[in-house]
N, C-alpha and C positions, 0 to 999 in steps of 0.2 A: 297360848299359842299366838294371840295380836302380837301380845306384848312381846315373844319372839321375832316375828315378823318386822313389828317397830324397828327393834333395835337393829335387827340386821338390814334393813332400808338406812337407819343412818347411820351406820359404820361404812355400809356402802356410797352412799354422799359424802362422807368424810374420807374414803378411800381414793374416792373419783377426785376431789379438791386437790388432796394433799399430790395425788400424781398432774393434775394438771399443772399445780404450783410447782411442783419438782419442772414438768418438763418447763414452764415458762423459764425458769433460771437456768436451768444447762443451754436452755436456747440461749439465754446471754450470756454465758460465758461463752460460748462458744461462738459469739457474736465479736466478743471483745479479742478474740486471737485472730479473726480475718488478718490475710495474708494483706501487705501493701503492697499496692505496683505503680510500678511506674512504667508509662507509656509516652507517647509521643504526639505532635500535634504540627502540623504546616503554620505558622503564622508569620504574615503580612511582614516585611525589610528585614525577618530574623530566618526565618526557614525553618527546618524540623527542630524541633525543641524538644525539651521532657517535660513530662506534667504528669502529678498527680491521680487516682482513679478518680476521681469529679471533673478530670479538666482544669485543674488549677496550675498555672504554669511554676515551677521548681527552679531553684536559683543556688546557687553557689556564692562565698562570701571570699573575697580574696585571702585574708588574713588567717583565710581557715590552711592553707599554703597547702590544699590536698594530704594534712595531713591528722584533725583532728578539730572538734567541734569549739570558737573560739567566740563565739556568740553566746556569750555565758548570763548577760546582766538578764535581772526580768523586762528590761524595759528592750532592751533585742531581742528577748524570746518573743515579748509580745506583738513587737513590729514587724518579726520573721520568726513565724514558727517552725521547728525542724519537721521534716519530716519521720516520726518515730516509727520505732520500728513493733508492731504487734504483733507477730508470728513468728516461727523459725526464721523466716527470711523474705528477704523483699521479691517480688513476680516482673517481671519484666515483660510489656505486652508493648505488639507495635513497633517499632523500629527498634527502641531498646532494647540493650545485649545486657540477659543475664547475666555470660563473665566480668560487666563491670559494676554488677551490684555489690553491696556487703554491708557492713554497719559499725559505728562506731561507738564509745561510750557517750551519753550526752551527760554531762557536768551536774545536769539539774535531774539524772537520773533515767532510765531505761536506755535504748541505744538510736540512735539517729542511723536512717539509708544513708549509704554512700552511692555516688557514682562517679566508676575512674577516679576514687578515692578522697572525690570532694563532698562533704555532708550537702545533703542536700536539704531548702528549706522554702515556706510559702511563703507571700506577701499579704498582711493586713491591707493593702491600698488595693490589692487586685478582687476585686468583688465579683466579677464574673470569668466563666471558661475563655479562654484566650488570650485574655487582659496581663500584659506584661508592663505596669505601672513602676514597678522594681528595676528595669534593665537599665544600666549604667550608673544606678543610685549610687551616691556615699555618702553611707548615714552610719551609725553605730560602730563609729570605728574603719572603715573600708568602705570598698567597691563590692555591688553586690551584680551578677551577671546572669544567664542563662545559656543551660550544657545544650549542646548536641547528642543525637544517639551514638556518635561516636566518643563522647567524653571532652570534645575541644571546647573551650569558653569561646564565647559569642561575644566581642565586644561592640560590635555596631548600634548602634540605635535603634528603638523600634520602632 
């Protein structure tokens, strides 16, 4: 009768494991399809901008001509990462308008958010929320700028 007892206490701790390890993994996959958004931000000689859920401001690349993602080398992915796309579709919070989300293919594989049909993508130089170190660059090929919630390029200075 122990020796029943035993075994069902550790089938029972090996039942408990196996479901906590189950649930930790679906908790990350299901971590890894979080929806991206994109939202909006007031900042200083540009005005409402787009940015990121962290608050990373979002940029457009001239050459991409609103028409497809053209920031292909690894050394512009690295400088400007696109914003990819993890879920069915991108969320639009804050000023930005769903009808201008959507996504496109990215070259180096899943799909990059558009907005008003320009990919959109972050800056390695911008290290903090706000920081638009990116606006009126030309680096990798083009001008790199930031959208409005209305989709207009911004070309002022910041």
């Amino acid at each position: 009768m122990r020796r029943f007892v035993a075994t069902a206490a550790a089938l029972a701790a090996v039942a408990a494991l196996a479901v906590t390890g189950l649930g930790s993994a679906s908790a990350g996959v299901a971590g890894a399809h979080k929806a991206v958004t994109v939202s909006t931000r007031s900042v200083n000689g540009l005005g409402t901008i787009l940015v990121d859920s962290r608050g990373r401001t979002l940029y457009m690349f001239v050459p991409d001509k609103q028409k497809k993602v053209t920031c292909k080398s690894t050394s512009c992915q690295a400088a400007w990462p696109p914003l990819k796309l993890t879920g069915a579709k991108a969320v639009a919070a804050g000023k930005a308008k769903q009808s201008l989300l959507s996504s496109d293919p990215n070259p180096k594989g899943g799909k990059v958010v558009t907005y008003a049909h320009w990919p959109l993508y972050t800056y390695i130089g911008d290290t903090k929320t706000g920081q638009t170190s990116g606006q009126g660059l030309n680096l990798n090929g083009g001008l790199w700028y930031v959208l409005s919630p209305s989709g207009v390029v911004i070309k002022k200075k910041s």
